[in-house]
Every structure is written in C-alpha cells, then in structure tokens.
C-alpha positions as protocol buffer text, in pm:
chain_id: "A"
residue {
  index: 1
  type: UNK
  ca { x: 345 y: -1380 z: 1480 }
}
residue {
  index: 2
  type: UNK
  ca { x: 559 y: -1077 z: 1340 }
}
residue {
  index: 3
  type: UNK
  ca { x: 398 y: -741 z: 1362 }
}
residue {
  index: 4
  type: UNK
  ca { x: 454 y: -568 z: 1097 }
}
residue {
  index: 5
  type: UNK
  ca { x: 335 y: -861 z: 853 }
}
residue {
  index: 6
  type: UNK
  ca { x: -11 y: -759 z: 951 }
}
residue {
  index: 7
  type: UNK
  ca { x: 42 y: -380 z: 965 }
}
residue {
  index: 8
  type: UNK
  ca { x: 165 y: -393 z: 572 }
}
residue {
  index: 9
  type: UNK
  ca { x: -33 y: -652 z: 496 }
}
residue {
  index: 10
  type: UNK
  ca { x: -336 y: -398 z: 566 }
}
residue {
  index: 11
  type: UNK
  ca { x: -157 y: -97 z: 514 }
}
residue {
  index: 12
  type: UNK
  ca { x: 43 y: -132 z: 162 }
}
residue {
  index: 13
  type: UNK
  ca { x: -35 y: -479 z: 61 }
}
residue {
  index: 14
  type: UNK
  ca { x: -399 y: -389 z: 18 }
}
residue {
  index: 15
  type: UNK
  ca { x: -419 y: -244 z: -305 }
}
residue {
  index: 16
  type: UNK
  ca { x: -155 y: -261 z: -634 }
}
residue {
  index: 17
  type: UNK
  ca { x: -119 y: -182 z: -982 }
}
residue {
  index: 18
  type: UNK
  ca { x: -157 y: -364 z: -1329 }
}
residue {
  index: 19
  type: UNK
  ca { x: -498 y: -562 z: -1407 }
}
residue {
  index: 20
  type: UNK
  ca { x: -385 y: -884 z: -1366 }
}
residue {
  index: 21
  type: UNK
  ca { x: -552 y: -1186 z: -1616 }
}
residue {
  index: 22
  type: UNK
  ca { x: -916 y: -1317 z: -1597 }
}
residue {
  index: 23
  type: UNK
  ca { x: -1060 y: -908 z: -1577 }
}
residue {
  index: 24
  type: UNK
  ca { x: -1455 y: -912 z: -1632 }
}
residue {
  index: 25
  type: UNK
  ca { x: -1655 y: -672 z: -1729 }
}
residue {
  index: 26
  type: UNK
  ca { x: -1734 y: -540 z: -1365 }
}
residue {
  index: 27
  type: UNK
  ca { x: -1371 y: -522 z: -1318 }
}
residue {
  index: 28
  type: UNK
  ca { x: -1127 y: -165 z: -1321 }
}
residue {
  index: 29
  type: UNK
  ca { x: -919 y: -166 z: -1571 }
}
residue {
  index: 30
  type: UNK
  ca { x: -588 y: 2 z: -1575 }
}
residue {
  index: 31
  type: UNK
  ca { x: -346 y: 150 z: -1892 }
}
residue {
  index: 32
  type: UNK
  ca { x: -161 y: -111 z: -2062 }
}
residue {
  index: 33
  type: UNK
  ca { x: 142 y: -154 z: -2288 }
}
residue {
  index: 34
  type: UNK
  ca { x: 146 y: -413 z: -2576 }
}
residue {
  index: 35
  type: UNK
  ca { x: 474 y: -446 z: -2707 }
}
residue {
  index: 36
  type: UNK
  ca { x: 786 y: -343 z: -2577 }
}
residue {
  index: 37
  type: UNK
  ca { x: 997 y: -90 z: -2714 }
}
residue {
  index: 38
  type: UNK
  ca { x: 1371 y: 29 z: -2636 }
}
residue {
  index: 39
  type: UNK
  ca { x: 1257 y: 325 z: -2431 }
}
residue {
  index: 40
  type: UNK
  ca { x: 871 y: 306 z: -2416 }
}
residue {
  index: 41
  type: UNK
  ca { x: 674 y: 584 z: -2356 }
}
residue {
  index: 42
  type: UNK
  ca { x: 546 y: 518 z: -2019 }
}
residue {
  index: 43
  type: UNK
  ca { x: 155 y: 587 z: -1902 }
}
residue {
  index: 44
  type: UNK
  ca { x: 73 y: 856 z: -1715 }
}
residue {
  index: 45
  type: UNK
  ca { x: -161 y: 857 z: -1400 }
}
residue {
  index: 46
  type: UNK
  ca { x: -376 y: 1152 z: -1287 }
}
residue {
  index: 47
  type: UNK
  ca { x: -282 y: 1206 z: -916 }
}
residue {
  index: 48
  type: UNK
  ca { x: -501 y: 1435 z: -711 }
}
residue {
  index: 49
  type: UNK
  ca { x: -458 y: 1216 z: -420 }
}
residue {
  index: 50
  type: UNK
  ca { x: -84 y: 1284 z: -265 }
}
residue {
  index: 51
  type: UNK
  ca { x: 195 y: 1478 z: -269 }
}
residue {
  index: 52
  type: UNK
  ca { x: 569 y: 1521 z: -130 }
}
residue {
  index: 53
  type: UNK
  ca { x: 572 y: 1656 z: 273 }
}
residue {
  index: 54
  type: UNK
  ca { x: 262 y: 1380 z: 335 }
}
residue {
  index: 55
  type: UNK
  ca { x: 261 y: 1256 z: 692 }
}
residue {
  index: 56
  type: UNK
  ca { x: 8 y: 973 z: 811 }
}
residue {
  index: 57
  type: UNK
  ca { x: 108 y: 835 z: 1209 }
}
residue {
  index: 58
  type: UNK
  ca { x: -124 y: 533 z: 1311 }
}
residue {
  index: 59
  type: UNK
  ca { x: -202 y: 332 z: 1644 }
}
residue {
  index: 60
  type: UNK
  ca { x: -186 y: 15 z: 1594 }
}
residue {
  index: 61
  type: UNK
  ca { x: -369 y: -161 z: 1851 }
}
residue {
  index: 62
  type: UNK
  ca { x: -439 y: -566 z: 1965 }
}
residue {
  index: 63
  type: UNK
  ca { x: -780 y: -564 z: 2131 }
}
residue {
  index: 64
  type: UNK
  ca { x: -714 y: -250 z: 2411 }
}
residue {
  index: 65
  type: UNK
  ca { x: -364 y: -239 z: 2383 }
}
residue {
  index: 66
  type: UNK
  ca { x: -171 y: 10 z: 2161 }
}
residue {
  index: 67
  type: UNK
  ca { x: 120 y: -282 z: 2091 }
}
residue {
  index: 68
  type: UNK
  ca { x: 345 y: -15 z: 1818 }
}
residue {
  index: 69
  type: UNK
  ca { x: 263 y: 291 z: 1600 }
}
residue {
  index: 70
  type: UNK
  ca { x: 336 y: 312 z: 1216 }
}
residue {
  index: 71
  type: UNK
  ca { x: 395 y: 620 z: 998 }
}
residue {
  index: 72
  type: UNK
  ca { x: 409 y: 675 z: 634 }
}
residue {
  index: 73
  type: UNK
  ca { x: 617 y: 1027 z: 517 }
}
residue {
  index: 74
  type: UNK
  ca { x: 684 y: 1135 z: 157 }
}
residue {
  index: 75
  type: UNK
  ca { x: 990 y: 1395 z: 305 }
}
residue {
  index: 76
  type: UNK
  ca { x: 1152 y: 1430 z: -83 }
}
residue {
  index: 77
  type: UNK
  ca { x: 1179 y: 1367 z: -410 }
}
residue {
  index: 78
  type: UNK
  ca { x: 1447 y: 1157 z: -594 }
}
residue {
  index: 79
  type: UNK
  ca { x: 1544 y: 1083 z: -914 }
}
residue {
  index: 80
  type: UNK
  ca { x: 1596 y: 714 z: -1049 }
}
residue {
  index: 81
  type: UNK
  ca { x: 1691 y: 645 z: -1442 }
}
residue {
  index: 82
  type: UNK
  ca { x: 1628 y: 1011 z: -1536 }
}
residue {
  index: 83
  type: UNK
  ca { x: 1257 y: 975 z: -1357 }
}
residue {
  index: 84
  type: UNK
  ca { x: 1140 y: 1187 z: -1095 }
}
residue {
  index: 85
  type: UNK
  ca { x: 1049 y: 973 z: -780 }
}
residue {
  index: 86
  type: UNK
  ca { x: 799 y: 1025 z: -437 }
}
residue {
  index: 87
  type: UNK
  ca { x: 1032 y: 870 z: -204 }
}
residue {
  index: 88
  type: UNK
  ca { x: 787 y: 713 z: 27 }
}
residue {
  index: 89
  type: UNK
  ca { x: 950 y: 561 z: 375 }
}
residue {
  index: 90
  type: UNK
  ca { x: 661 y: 325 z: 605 }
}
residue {
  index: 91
  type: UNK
  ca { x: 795 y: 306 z: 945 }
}
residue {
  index: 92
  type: UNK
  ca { x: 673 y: 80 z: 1219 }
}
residue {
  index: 93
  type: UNK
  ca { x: 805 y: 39 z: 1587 }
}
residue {
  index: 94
  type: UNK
  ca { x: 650 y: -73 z: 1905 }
}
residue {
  index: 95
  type: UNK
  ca { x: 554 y: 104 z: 2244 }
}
residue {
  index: 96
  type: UNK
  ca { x: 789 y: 96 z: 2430 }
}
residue {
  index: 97
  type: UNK
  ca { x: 679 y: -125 z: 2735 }
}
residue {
  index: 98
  type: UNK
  ca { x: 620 y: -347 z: 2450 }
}
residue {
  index: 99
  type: UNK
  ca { x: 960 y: -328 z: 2310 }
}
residue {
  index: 100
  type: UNK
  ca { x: 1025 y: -560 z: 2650 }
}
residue {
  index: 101
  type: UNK
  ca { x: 801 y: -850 z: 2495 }
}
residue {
  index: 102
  type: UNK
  ca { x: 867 y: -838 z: 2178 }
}
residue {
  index: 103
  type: UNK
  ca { x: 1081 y: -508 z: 2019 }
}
residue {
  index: 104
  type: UNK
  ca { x: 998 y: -402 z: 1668 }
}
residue {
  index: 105
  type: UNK
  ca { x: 1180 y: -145 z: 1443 }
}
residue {
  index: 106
  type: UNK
  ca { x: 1084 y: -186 z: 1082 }
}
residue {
  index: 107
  type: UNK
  ca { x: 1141 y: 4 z: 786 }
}
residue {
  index: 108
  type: UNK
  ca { x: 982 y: 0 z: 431 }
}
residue {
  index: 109
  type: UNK
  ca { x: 1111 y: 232 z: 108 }
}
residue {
  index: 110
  type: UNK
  ca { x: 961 y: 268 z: -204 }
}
residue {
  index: 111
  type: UNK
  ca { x: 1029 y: 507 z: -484 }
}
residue {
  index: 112
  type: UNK
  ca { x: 749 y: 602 z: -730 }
}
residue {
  index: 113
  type: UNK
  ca { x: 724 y: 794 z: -1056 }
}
residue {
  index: 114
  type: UNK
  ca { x: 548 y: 1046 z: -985 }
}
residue {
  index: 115
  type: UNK
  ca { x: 409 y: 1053 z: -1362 }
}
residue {
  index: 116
  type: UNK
  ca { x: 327 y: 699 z: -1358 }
}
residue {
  index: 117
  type: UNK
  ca { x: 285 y: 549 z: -1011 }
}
residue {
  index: 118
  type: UNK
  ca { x: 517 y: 251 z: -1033 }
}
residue {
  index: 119
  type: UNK
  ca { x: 769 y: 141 z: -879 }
}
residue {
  index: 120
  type: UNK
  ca { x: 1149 y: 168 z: -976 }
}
residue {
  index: 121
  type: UNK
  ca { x: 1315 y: 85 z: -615 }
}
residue {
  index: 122
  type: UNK
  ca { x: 1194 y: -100 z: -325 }
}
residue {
  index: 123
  type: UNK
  ca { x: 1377 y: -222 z: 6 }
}
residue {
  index: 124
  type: UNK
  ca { x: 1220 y: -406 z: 336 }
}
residue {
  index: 125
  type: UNK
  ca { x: 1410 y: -377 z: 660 }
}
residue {
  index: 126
  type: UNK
  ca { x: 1284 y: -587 z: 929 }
}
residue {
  index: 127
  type: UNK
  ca { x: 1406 y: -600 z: 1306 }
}
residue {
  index: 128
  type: UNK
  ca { x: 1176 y: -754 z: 1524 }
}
residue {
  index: 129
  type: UNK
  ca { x: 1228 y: -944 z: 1855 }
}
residue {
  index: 130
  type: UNK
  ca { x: 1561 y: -1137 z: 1688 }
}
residue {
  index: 131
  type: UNK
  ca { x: 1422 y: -1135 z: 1369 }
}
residue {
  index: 132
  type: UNK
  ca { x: 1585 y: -961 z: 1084 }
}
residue {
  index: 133
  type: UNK
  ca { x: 1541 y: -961 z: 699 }
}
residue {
  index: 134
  type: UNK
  ca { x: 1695 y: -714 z: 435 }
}
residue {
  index: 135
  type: UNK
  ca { x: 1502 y: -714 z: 55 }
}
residue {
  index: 136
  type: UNK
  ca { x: 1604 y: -459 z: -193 }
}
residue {
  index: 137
  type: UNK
  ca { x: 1481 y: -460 z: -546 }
}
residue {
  index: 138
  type: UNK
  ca { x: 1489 y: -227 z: -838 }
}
residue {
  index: 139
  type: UNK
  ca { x: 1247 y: -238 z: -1123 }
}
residue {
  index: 140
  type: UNK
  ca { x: 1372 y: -189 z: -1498 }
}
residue {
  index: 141
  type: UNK
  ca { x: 1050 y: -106 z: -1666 }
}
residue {
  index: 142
  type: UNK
  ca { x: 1236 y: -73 z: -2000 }
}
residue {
  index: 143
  type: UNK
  ca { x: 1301 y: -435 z: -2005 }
}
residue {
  index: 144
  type: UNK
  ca { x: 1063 y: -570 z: -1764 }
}
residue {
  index: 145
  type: UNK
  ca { x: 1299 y: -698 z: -1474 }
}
residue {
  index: 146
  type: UNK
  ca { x: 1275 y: -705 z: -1139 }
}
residue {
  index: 147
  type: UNK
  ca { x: 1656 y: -667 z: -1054 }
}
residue {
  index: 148
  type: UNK
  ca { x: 1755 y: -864 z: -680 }
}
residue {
  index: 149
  type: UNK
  ca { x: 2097 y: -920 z: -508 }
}
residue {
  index: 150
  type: UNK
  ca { x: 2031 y: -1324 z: -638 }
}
residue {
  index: 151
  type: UNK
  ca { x: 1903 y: -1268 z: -971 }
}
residue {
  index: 152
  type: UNK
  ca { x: 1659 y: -1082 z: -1249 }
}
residue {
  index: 153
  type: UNK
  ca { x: 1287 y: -1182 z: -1309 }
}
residue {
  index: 154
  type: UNK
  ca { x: 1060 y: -1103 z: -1514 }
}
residue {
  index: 155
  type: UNK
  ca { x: 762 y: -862 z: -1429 }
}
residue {
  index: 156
  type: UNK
  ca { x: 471 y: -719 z: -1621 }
}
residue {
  index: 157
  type: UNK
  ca { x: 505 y: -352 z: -1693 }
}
residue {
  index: 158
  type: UNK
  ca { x: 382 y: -146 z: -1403 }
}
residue {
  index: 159
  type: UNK
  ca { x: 425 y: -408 z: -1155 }
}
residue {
  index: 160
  type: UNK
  ca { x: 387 y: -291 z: -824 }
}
residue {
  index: 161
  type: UNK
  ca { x: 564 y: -316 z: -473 }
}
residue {
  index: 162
  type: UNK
  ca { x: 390 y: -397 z: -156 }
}
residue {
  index: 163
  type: UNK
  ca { x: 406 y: -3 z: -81 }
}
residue {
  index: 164
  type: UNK
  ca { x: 388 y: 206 z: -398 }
}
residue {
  index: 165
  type: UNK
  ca { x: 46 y: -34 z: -435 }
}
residue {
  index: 166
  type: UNK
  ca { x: -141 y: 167 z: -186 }
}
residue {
  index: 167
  type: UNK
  ca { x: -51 y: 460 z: -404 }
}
residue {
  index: 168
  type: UNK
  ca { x: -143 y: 351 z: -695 }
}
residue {
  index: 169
  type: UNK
  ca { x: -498 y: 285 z: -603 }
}
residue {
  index: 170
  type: UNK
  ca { x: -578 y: 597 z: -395 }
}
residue {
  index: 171
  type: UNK
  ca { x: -531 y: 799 z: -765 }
}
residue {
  index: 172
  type: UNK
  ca { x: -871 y: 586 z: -821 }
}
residue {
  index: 173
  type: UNK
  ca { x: -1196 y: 685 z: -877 }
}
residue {
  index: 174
  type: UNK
  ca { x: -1467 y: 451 z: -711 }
}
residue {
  index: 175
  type: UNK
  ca { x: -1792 y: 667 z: -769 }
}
residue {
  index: 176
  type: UNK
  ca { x: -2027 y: 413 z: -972 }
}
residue {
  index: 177
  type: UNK
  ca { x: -1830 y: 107 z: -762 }
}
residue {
  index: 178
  type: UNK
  ca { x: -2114 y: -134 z: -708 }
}
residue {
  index: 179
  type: UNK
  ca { x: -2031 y: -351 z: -320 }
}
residue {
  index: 180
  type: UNK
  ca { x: -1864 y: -677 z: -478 }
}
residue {
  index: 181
  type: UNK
  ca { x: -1699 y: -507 z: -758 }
}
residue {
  index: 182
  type: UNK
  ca { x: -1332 y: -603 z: -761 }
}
residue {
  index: 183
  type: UNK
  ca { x: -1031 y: -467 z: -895 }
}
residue {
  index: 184
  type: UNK
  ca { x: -734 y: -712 z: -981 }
}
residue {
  index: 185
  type: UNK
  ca { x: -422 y: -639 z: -959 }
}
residue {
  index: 186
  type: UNK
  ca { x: -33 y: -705 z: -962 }
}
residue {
  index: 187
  type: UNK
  ca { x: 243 y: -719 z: -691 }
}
residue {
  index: 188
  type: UNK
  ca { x: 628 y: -859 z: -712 }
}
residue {
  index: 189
  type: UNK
  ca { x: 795 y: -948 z: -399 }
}
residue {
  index: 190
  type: UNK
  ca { x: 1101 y: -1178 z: -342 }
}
residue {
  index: 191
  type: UNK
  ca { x: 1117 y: -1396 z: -602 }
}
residue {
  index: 192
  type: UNK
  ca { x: 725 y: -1424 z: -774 }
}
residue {
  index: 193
  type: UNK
  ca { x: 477 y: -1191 z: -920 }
}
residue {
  index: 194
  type: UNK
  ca { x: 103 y: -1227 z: -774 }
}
residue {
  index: 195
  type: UNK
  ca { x: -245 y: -1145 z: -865 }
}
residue {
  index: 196
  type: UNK
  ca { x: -431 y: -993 z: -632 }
}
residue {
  index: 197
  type: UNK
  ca { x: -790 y: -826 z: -577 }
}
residue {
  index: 198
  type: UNK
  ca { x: -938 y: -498 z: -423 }
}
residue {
  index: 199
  type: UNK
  ca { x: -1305 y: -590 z: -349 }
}
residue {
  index: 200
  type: UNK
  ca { x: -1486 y: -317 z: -294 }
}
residue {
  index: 201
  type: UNK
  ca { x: -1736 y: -326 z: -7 }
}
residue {
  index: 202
  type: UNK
  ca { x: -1949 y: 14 z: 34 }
}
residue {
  index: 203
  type: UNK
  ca { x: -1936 y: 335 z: 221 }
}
residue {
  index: 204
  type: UNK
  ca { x: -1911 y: 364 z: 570 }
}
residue {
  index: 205
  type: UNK
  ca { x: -1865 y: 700 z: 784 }
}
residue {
  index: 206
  type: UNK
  ca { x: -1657 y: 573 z: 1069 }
}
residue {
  index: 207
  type: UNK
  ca { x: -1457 y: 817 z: 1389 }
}
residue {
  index: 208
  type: UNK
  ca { x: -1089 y: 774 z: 1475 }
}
residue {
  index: 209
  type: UNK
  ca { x: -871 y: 971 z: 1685 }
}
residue {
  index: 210
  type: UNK
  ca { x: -806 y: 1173 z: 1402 }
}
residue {
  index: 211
  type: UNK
  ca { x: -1161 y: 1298 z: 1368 }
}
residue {
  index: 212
  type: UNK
  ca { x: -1473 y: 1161 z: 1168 }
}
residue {
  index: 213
  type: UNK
  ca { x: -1498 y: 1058 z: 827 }
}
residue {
  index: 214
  type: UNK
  ca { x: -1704 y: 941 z: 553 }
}
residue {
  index: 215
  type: UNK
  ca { x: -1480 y: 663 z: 431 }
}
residue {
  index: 216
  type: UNK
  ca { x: -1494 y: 381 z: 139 }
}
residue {
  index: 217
  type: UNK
  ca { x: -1446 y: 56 z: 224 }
}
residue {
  index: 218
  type: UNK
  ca { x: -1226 y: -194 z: 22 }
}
residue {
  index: 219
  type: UNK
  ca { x: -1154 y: -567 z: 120 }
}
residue {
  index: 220
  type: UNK
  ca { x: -792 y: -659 z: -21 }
}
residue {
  index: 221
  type: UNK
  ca { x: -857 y: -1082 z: -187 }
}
residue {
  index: 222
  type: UNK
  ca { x: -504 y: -1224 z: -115 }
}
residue {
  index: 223
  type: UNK
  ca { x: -429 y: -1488 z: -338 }
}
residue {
  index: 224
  type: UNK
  ca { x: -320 y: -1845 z: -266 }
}
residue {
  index: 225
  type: UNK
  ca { x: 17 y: -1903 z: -221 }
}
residue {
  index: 226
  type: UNK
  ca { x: 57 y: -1525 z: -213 }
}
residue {
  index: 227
  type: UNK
  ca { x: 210 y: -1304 z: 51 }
}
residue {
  index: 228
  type: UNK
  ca { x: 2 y: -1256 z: 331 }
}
residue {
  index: 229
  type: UNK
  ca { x: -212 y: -1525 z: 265 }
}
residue {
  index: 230
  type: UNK
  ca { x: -212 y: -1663 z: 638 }
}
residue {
  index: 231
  type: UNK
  ca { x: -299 y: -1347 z: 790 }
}
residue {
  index: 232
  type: UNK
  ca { x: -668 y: -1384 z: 755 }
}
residue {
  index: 233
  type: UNK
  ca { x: -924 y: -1036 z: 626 }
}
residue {
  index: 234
  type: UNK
  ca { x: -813 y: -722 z: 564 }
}
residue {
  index: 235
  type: UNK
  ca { x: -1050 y: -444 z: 550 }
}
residue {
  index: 236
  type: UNK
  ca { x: -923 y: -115 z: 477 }
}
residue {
  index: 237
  type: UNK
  ca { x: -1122 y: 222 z: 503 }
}
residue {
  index: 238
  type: UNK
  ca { x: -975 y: 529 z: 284 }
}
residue {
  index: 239
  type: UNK
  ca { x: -1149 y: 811 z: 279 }
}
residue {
  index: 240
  type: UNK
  ca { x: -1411 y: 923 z: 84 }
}
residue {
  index: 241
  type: UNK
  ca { x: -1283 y: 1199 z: -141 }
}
residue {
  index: 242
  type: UNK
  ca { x: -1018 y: 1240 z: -442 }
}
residue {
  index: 243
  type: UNK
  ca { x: -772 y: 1178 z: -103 }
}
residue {
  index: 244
  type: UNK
  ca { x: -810 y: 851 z: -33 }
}
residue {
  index: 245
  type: UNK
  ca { x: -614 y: 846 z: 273 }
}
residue {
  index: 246
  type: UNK
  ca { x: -647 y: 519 z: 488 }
}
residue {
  index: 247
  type: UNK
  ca { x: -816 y: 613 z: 754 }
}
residue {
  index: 248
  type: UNK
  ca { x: -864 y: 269 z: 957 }
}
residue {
  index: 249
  type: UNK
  ca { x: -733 y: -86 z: 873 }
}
residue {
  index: 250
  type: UNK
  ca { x: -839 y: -416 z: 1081 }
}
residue {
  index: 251
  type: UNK
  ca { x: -639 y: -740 z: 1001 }
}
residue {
  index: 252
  type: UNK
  ca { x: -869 y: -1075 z: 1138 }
}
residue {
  index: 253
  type: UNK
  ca { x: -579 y: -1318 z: 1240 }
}
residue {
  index: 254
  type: UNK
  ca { x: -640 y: -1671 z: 1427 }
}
residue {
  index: 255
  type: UNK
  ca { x: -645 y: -1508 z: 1802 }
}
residue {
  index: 256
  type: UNK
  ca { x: -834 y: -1203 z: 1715 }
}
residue {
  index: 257
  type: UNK
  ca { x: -784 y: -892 z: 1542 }
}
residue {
  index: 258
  type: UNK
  ca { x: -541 y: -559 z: 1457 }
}
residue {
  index: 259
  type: UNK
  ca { x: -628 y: -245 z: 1421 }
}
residue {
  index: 260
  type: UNK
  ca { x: -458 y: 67 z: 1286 }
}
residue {
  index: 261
  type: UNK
  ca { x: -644 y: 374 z: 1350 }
}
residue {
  index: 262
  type: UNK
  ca { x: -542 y: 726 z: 1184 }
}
residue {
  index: 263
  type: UNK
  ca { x: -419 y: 970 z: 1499 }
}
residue {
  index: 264
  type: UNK
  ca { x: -284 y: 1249 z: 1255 }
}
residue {
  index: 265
  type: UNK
  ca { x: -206 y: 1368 z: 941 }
}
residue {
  index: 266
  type: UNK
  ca { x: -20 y: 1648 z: 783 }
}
residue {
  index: 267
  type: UNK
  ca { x: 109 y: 1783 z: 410 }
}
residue {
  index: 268
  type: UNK
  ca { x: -192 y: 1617 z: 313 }
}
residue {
  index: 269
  type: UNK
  ca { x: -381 y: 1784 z: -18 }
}
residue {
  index: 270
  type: UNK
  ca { x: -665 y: 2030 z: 115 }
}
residue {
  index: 271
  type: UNK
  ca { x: -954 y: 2025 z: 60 }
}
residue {
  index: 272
  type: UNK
  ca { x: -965 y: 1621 z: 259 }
}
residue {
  index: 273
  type: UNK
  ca { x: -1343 y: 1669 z: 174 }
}
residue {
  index: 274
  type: UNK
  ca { x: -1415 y: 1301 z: 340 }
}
residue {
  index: 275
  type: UNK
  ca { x: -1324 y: 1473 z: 666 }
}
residue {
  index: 276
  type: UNK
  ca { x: -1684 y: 1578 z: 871 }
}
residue {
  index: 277
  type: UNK
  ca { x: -1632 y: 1916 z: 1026 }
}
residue {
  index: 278
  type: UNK
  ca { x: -1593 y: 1862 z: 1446 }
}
C-alpha cells in the first residue's frame, strides 16, 4: 500500500476540469470549445481562489500516528508555449522514524495557465520504500495531445492533470449546490483519459491544527477502471469562502482510514473568510 496514492488521490485527484459526457441538468457545467482552430482562443477562468507564493503543509496521519507530511507551494511563475504558468510542486515525505518502515520522498509538478486553469506540463516522481516511477507529460491544447516519452494521445480540450484538477475546481462557486449535486469531470494520466465526479455533500464547520473553519464538503466518484479506484472514499473539506483551500481530506482504505489535516498555510489570498476567528 503506497502512500502517496492515497494522499493525491484525496488531495489532487479529487476534483478536475472539463464536463465530461452524460451532464444533467443538476450538473456544473464548464466552458467548452466546438471546433478546433490553428491557434484557438482559449477560455478564460475567473480565479479569486490562489495565487503565486501559496503554501499549504499537511499531517498526514494513519489512525494516531503522523506516518509523513505533504506540502503544496506555488514558489513562481513559468512560461510554457508563450503562456504564463502557476508552477505548482506537491511534495510528500514521511516522518522520519517512519522512513525506517517504509521511506517515502515523492514529488508532483504541474504547470497551469494562469488564464485558463489547464494544464500544459505535468511530471510524477515517486520514491517510496524501493519503489520508483518517473511520468512526464505535456499537453498541446492547440491540437489536443497529450505528448509522453512512448507516444501522443488524444485529450479533450482542457483536460486536466491529477494536480492542476484541484485548481481548477477551487475557482468554483458552490452557493445554490444542493447535497448530491455532482460535477463531472475530466483527468489524463498515463496512457487514458477518465471521467470523473465531484459530489457535493453539504457544509460542515470542522477544527484542525490550523484553526477552525466553516468548510464545504465534496465526495470525489472515482470511476471504474480509473486511477484510484481501489483506494476506497474520499471526502475532501475546502473551505468555505471564494478560497477554497482543502482544509481536511480522509481516504477509507480496506484496514482503515488516512487523514490529512491542514497545520499551516501562508501566501494564501486574504480575506480566508471560511476561517472562524480563535
């Protein structure tokens, strides 16, 4: 059981980008393109919610243990294809008496346009225990194609990573959200694009060592055959203002559960009006 397939799974994997096919009526719908041209004008996405010099550092704990800690950092900007880019790094790494059992040191990279909140560049680096896995991928939203060391694919315009995803959704609004309402979406990773859902569960005001906070809750629907899709429910709390920062995650898996709880924050947009006074 690797770590860090639950941590994403409830930290990035969550939430993504382009309504997928079978939206209802109930559903969020996001800006489409219908044809193709040479150099499309792309969509652009209001973003209230982040901004470069964020800082999020999490616990990530197995029933009273704190097993590793995880951190997502937007330290810069870059430019990719003439596009200005959040460069977004997720890092993950055990405690160190639990580097003895099993030692993790994970890193995730995605760069988003910060006009339209997709993706143009992802890469996975994975170390854990002896363990390892490279995955880089660049996305060519002029022609669609999801560009890997093996081969191209085809992707949907405004496909997401498993990173830039969590992005993407905390630019949306949920006020008028009724619990069961879900948002579909779309992810690319390895070789396969996937539908997936955001269900969206209710409000909930919830404390963490970071301090107390009126938070939304969303429930991420992983699809079959999809990634993830062993890892049981995710539940992720963000919190409840134009923010959206994840506050608290809990992945169920077969022996129990993980949770990663906010500890502290910086460089994130003032007012965080979700946040209750101490």
């Amino acid at each position: 059981m690797r770590i860090t397939t639950h941590v994403i799974g409830f930290l990035a994997l969550s939430l993504g980008c382009q309504v997928g096919s079978g939206a209802g009526s109930h559903e969020h719908v996001s800006p489409a393109v219908d044809s193709l041209k040479t150099r499309p004008s792309f969509r652009t996405v209001k973003n209230r919610a982040f901004t470069k010099g964020e800082e999020l550092v999490y616990d990530v704990n197995y029933g009273f243990v704190t097993a590793g800690e995880a951190t997502i950092t937007i330290p810069e900007y870059r430019t990719i294809r003439g596009r200005k880019c959040y460069h977004v790094l997720f890092h993950v790494k055990s405690k160190p008496f639990f580097d003895v059992f099993y030692k993790v040191r994970d890193r995730y990279e995605t760069y988003i346009d910060t006009r339209g909140i997709f993706p143009w560049k992802f890469e996975q680096h994975i170390r854990e225990g002896g363990y390892s896995r490279d995955f880089i991928v660049s996305f060519d939203h002029y022609t669609r194609k999801a560009i890997t060391k093996d081969r191209n694919y085809d992707i949907p315009l405004y496909v997401q990573d498993i990173m830039s995803a969590l992005f993407y959704v905390r630019t949306m609004n949920f006020d008028g959200f009724r619990p069961g309402q879900k948002v579909w979406l779309r992810n690319f990773y390895k070789d396969s694009t996937y539908t997936l859902g955001v269900k969206y569960l209710g409000r909930q005001e919830i404390d963490v060592e970071a301090g107390t906070f009126k938070t939304i809750i969303l429930q991420p629907l992983i699809s079959e055959g999809g990634l993830f899709k062993a890892s049981g429910r995710i539940f992720v709390w963000v919190s409840d203002d134009e923010r959206k920062i994840p506050v608290q995650v809990k992945a169920e898996i077969p022996i129990g559960s993980i949770v990663g709880e906010l500890i502290r924050y910086r460089g994130v947009r003032l007012p965080l009006r979700g946040k209750i006074d101490d």
